[in-house]
C-alpha positions in Angstrom: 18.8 -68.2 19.4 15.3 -68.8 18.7 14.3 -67.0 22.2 16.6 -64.4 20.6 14.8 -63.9 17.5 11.4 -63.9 18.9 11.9 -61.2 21.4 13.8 -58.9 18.5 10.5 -60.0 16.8 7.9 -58.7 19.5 10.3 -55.7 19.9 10.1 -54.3 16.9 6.2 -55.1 16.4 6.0 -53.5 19.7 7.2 -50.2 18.6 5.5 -50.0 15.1 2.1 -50.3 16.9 3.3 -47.6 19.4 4.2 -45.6 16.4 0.9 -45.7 14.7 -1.2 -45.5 18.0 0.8 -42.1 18.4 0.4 -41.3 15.1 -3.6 -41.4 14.9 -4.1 -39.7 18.1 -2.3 -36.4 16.4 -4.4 -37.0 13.0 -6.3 -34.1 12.2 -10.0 -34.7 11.3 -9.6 -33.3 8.2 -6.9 -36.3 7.6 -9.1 -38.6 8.9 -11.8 -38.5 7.1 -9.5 -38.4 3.8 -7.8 -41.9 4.9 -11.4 -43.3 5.7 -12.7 -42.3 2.2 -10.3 -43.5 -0.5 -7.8 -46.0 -1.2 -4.8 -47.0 -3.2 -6.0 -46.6 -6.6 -8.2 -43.2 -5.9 -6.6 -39.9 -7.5 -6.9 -37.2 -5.0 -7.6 -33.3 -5.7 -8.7 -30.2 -4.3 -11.8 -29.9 -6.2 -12.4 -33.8 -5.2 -12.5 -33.3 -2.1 -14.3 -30.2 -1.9 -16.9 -31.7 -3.8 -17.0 -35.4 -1.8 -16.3 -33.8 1.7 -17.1 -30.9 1.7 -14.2 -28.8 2.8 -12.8 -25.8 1.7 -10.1 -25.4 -0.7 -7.8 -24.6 1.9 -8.9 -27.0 4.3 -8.1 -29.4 1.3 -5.0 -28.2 0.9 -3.9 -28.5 4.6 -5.2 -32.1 4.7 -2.7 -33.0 1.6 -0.2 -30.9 2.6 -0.2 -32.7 6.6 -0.5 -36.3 5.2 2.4 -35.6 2.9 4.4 -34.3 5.9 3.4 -37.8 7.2 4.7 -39.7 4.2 0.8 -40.9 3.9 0.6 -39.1 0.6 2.6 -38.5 -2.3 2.3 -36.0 -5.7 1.5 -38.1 -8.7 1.1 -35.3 -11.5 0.6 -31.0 -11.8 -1.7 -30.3 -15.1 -1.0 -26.1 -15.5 -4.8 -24.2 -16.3 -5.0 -20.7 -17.6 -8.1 -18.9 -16.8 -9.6 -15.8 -17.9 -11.5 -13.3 -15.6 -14.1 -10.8 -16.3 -13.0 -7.3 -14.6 -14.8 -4.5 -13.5 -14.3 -2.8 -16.9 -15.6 -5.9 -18.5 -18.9 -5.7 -16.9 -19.2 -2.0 -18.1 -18.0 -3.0 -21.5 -20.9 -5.4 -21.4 -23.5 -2.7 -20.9 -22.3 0.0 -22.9 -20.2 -1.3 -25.7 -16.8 -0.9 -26.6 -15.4 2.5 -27.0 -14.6 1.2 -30.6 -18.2 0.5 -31.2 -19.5 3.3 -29.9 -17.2 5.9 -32.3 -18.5 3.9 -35.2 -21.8 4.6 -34.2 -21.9 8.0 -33.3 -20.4 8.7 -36.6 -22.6 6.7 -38.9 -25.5 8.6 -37.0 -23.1 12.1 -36.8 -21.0 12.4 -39.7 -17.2 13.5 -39.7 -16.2 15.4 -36.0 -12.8 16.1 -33.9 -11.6 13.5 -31.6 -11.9 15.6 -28.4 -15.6 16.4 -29.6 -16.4 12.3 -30.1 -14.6 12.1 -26.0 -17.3 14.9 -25.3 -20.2 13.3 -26.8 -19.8 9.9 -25.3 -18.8 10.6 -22.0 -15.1 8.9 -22.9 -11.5 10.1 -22.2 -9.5 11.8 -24.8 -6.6 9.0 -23.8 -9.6 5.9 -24.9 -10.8 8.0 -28.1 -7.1 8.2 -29.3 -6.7 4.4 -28.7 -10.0 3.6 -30.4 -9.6 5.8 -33.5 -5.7 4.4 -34.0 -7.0 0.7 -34.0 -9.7 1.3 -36.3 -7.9 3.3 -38.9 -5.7 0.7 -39.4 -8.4 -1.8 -39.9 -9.8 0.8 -42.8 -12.9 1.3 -40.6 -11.8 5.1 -39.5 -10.5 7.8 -41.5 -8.9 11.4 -41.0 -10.6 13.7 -43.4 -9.2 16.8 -44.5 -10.2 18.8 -41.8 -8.6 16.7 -39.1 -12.1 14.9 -38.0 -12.7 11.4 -37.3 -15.2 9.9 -40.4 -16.2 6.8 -41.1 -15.3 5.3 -44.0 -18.5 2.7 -44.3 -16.2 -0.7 -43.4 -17.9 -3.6 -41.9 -17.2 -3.7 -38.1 -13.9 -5.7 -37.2 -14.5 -9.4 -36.7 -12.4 -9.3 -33.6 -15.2 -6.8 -31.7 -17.7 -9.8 -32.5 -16.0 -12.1 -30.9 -14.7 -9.9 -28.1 -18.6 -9.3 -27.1 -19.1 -12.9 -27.5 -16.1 -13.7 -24.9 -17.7 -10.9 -22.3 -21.2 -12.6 -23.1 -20.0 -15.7 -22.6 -18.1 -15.3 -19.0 -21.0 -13.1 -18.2 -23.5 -15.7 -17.5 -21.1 -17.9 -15.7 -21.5 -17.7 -11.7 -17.4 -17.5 -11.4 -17.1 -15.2 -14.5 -14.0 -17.4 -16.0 -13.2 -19.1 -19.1 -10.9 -21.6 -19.4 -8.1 -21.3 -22.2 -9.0 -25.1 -23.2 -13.0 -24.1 -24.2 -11.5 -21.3 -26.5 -10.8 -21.5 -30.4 -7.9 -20.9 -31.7 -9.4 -17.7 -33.3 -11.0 -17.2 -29.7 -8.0 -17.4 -27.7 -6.3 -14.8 -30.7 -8.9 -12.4 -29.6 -8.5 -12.9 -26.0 -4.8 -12.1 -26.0 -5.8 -8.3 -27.1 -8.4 -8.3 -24.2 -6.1 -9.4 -20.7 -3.5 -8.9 -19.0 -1.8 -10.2 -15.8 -4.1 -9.7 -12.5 -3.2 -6.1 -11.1 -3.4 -4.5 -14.5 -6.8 -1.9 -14.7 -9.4 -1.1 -17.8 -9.0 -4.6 -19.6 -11.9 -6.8 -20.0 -10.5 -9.9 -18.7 -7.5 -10.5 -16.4 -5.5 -13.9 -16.6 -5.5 -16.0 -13.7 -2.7 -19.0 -14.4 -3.8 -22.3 -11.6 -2.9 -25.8 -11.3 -4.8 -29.0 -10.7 -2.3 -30.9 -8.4 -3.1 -34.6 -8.2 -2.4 -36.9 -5.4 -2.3 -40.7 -4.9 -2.3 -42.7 -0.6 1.0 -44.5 -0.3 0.9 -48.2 1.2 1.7 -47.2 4.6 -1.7 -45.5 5.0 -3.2 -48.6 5.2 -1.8 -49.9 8.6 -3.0 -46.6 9.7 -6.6 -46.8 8.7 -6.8 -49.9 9.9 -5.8 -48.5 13.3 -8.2 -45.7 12.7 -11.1 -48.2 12.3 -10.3 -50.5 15.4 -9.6 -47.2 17.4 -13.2 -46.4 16.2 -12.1 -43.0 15.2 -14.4 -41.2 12.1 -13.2 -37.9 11.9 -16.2 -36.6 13.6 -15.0 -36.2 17.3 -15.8 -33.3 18.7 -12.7 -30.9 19.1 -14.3 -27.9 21.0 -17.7 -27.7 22.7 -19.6 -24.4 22.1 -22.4 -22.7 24.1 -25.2 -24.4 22.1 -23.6 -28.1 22.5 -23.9 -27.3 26.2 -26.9 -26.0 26.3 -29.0 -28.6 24.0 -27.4 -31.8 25.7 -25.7 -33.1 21.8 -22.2 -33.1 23.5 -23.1 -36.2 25.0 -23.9 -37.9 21.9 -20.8 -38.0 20.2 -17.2 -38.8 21.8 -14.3 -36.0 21.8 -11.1 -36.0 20.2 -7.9 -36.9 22.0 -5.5 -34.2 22.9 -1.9 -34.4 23.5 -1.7 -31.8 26.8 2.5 -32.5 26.4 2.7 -30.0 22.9 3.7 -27.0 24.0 1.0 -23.9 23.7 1.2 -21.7 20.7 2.7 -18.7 21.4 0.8 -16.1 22.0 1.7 -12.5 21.0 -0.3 -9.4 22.5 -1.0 -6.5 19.5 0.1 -3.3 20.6 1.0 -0.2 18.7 4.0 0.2 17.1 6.6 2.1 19.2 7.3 4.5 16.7 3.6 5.4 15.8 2.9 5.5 19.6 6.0 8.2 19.7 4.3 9.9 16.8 0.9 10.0 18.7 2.0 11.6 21.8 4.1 14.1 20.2 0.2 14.9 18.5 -1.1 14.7 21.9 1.1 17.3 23.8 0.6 19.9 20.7 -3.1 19.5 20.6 -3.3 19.9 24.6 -1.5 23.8 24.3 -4.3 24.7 21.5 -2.3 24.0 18.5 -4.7 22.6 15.4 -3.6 19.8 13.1 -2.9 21.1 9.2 -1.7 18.4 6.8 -1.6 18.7 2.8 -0.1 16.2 -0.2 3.0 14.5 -0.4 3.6 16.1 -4.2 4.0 19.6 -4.4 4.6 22.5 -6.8 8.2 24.4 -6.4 5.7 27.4 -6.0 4.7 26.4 -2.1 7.9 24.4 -1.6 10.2 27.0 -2.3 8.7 30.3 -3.8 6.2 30.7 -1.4 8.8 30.7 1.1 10.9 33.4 -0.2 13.8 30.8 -2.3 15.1 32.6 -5.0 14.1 29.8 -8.2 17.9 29.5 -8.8 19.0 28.9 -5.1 21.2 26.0 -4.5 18.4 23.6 -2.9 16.8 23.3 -5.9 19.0 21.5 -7.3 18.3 17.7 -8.7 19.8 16.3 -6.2 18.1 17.9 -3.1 14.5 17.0 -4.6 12.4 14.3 -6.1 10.6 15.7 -9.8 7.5 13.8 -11.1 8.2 12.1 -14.5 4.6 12.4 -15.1 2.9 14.3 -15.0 5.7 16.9 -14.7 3.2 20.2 -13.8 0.7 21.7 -11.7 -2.1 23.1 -13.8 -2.3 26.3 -12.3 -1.3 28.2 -8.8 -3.8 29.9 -6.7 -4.4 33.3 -7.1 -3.9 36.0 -6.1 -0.7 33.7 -4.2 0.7 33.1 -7.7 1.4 37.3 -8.8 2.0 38.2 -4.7 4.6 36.2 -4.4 5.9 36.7 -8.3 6.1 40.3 -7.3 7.7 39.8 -3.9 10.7 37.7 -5.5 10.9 40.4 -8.6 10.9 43.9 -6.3 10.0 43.0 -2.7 6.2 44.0 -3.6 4.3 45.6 -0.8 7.1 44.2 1.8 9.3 47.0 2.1 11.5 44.4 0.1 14.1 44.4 -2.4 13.3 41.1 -3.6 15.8 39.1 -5.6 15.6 41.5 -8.3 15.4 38.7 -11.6 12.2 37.5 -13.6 10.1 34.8 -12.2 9.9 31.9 -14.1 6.0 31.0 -13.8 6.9 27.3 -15.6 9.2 26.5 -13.0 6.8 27.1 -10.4 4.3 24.9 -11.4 6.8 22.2 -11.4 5.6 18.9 -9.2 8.2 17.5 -6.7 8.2 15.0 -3.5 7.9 17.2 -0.8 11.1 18.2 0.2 10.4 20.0 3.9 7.8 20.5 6.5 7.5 24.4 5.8 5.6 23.9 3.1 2.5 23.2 5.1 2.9 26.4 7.0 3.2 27.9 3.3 -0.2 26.5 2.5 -1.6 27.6 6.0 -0.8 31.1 6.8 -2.9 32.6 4.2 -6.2 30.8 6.1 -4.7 31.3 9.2 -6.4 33.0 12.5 -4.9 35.3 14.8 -4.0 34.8 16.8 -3.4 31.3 16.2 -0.8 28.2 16.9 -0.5 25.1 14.3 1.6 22.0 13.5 1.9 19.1 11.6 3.5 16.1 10.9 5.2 15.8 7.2 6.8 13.1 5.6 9.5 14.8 3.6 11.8 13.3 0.6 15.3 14.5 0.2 18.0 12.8 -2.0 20.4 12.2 0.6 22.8 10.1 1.8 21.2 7.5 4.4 23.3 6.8 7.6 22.6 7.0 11.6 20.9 10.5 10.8 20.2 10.7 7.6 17.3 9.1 5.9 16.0 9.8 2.0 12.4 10.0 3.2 11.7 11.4 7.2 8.8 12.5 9.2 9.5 16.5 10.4 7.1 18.0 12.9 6.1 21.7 11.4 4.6 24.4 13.5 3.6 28.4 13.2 2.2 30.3 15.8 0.5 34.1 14.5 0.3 36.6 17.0 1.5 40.6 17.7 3.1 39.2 20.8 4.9 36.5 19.8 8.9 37.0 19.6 12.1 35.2 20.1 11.5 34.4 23.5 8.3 32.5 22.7 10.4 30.6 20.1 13.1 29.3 22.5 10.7 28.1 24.9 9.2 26.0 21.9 12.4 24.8 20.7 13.0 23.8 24.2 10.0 21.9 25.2 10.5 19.7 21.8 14.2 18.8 23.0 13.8 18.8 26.4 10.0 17.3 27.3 9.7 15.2 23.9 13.0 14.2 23.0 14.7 13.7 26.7 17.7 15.4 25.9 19.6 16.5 29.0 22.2 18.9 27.0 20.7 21.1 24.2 22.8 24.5 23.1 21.0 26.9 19.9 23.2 27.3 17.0 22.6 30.7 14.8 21.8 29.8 11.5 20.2 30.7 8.1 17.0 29.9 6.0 15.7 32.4 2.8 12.2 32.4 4.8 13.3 33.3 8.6 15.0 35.7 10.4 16.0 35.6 12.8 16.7 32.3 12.1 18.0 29.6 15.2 19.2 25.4 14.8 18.6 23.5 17.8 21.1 21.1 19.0 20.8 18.3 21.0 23.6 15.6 22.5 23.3 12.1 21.9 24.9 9.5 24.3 26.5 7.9 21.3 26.5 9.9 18.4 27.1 13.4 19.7 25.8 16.4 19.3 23.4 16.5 16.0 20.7 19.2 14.9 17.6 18.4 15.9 16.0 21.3 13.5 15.6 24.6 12.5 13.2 27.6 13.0 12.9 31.4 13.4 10.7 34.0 13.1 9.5 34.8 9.1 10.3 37.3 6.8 7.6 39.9 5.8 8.2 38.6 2.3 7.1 35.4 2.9 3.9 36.4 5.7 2.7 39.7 3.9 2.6 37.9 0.1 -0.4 35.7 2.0 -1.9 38.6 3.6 -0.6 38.1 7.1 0.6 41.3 9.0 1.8 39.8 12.6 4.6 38.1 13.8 5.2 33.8 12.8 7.0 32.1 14.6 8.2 29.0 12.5 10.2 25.3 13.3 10.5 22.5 11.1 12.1 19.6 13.8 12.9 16.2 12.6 10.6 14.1 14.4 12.9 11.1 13.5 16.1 12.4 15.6 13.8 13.2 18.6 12.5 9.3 18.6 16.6 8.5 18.5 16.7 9.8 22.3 13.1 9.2 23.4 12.8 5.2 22.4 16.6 4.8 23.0 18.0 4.3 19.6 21.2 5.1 18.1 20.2 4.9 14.4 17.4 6.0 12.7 17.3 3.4 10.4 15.7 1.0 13.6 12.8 3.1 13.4 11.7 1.4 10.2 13.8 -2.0 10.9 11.9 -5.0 9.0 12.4 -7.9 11.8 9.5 -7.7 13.5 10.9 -9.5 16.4 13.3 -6.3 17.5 10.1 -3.9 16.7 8.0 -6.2 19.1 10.7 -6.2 21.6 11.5 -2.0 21.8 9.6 -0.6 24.2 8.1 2.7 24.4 7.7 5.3 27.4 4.5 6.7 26.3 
């Protein structure tokens, strides 16, 4: 029995020292150094150790964060901090003042004038000279006279702009440009609230920044390991990876090298390469640009006027309805519309204009035209194009078009469409379907495409081309034709244009493989890394 005892004595010993000899040869140096340094009764933070050691807050961070993994450490307490920031806007309030302090001023020295006059004068928005005025009048220091000008009504200057410049003085001369909430008065801190707002939020002085101060305390099992460390005669200064100037000065062979474990398994390693879908994107630019088309883009918010009324859509057509577009809620209109674009096309919808037209025979609403939407289709570009447009002459682009529409395997709200026009007196219907053609047959892949007749307000002829899908069928890949002389001659263009608007989205279902569009913007990463393209 004693035999008995003893060997279940030296077998368990046995182990523990295995255990913390494997155990120290996978300590990071950045633990190492920690478990050399402090003891039992030390309290243990980020700035500590930044301070004492050296490191980084991050490297501090890993180091508690590893040892806790290891149960070497444990979390004795989190104290919450709230700072505040000086912004951007701070620093300018610092030079030039508050806009409140400014409109006091310039009236003491200017006597009684309009708001928008004030903005003028001081180089301010109308928007910040509302604000200030509002704030002030309350506080009896501003007035509205008779005549609907600001005056100044002789008050003292609000204590709370005292203190503000105080508060921007004060985290001025700091080297991080914070304050803590702790070294603020109560009247301070009162102040302060008026003056920040959460990080991400513009034109405040200060942005609030809320941290905590994590404190950390060795548990008693780290001491079997330093002990280990120190007869192991490990510091935390090995050498973990020699660099040209080691080698060439001779230090390596002053110090000794950290042990490495060659049994851990690599890291994975994962090659960058472009995105399948951008890559598609790219080559479909490629082909265009190598048979002389030039690139045109423009913005995704548009008015109605060159999303609709510059291509011949009668304002009270069915597509512009709510639900087939996006509006703005703000702001909800263009300024103005180019001219002479703006009365051509007013004209053309009214009584045909110089076109040889009817029109649409009703008034043109010139408030609806200036209304701002999502862009709804690719055409629009061609809109904005023709009127700058050489001829002969052969453009595309790529649009990213909104639609309120229901998403499924060919359907999406928002998708990419690849626009084109090509101007020329020789261009005709058989230049089209050679187009149309090339885009299912060379870009897309499709084995089986058929052209469908079909009908836009801006074409005419107009043609959809169809493609078949392995799995989901036949689907329309686009539509084009050739357009009207309602919607070329209102922009000064007297030649035949061809037009297409594809959607680039359906093309990349047959060319990368896919059967649902909704892969093309899939969030695991892992399937994205694994689709393959044939570009």
């Amino acid at each position: 029995m004693y035999y008995l005892r003893v060997f279940r004595f030296y077998k368990v010993g046995r182990k523990k020292l295995t255990d913390v000899k494997t155990l120290i040869k996978n300590l990071h140096p950045l633990e190492t150094k920690v478990l050399l340094k402090y003891g039992l009764k030390d309290e243990l933070t980020s700035e500590r150790l930044q301070a004492e050691l050296g490191y980084k807050e991050g490297h501090a961070n890993q180091a508690f964060s590893w040892l806790g993994g290891k149960n070497l450490l444990a979390e004795t307490s989190r104290k919450p901090h709230t700072y505040f920031e000086l912004t951007d806007f701070g620093r300018t309030v610092a030079e030039n003042g508050f806009a409140e302090e400014r409109i006091i001023s310039y009236l003491k020295d200017n006597g009684p004038h309009l708001l928008p006059e004030i903005a003028s004068a001081l180089g301010l928005e109308n928007k910040d000279i509302g604000s200030a005025f509002g704030s002030l009048s309350k506080e009896g220091v501003l007035k509205m006279n008779a005549e609907k000008k600001a005056e100044y009504t002789g008050a003292a200057v609000p204590a709370r702009l005292t203190v503000a410049k105080e508060l921007i003085a004060k985290a001025a001369k700091k080297e991080n440009s914070q304050l803590e909430s702790t070294e603020l008065s109560k009247e301070e801190l009162d102040v302060m609230a008026g003056l920040t707002k959460k990080r991400g939020v513009s034109e405040t002085p200060f942005r609030t920044l809320e941290r905590e101060t994590v404190t950390y305390k060795l548990t008693g099992d780290f001491e079997q390991v330093t002990k280990a460390l120190k007869e192991a005669g490990i510091t935390g200064n090995e050498i973990g990876e020699l660099s040209p100037s080691m080698l060439a000065s001779g230090d390596w062979r002053k110090g000794t090298f950290r042990g490495y474990n060659i049994q851990i398994p690599p890291a994975r390693i994962i090659p960058g390469r472009t995105n399948p879908y951008v890559q598609f994107l790219e080559s479909v630019k490629d082909q265009l640009c190598s048979l002389g088309f030039e690139e045109f883009d423009g913005p995704l918010v548009e008015t109605e006027f060159w999303n609709g009324d510059a291509l011949f859509m009668p304002q009270f057509h069915a597509a512009r309805d709510i639900h087939d577009v996006y509006r703005l809620k703000n702001p909800t209109h263009a300024k103005s519309i180019e001219e002479p674009y703006l009365s051509n096309v007013a004209n053309v919808h009214r009584n045909g204009g110089n076109t040889g037209s009817r029109g649409w025979n009703y008034e043109f609403d010139n408030e609806f035209t200036r209304r701002l939407i999502m862009r709804s289709q690719g055409t629009v570009l061609s809109a904005h194009q023709l009127h700058k447009a050489k001829i002969p002459g052969k453009y595309f682009g790529i649009a990213r078009c909104f639609r309120y529409d229901k998403v499924d395997a060919t359907h999406l709200s928002d998708f990419y469409q690849t626009e084109g026009i090509v101007l020329g007196k020789d261009v005709n219907l058989r230049t089209l379907l050679g187009f149309l053609r090339m885009f299912a047959v060379e870009i897309a892949g499709a084995t089986e495409v058929k052209y469908v007749p079909g009908y836009f307000p801006f074409t005419e002829p107009s043609i959809e081309v169809h493609i078949k899908h392995p799995k989901l069928g036949w689907f329309e890949l686009g539509g084009s034709g050739i357009f009207r002389p309602e919607v070329t001659k209102a922009m000064g263009i007297d030649v035949p244009v061809l037009a297409w608007g594809i959607g680039i989205d359906r093309m990349a279902l047959m060319a990368l493989g896919l059967n649902d569009l909704r892969e093309l913007f899939c969030e695991d990463v892992e399937r994205v890394r694994l689709r393959k393209a044939k570009f």
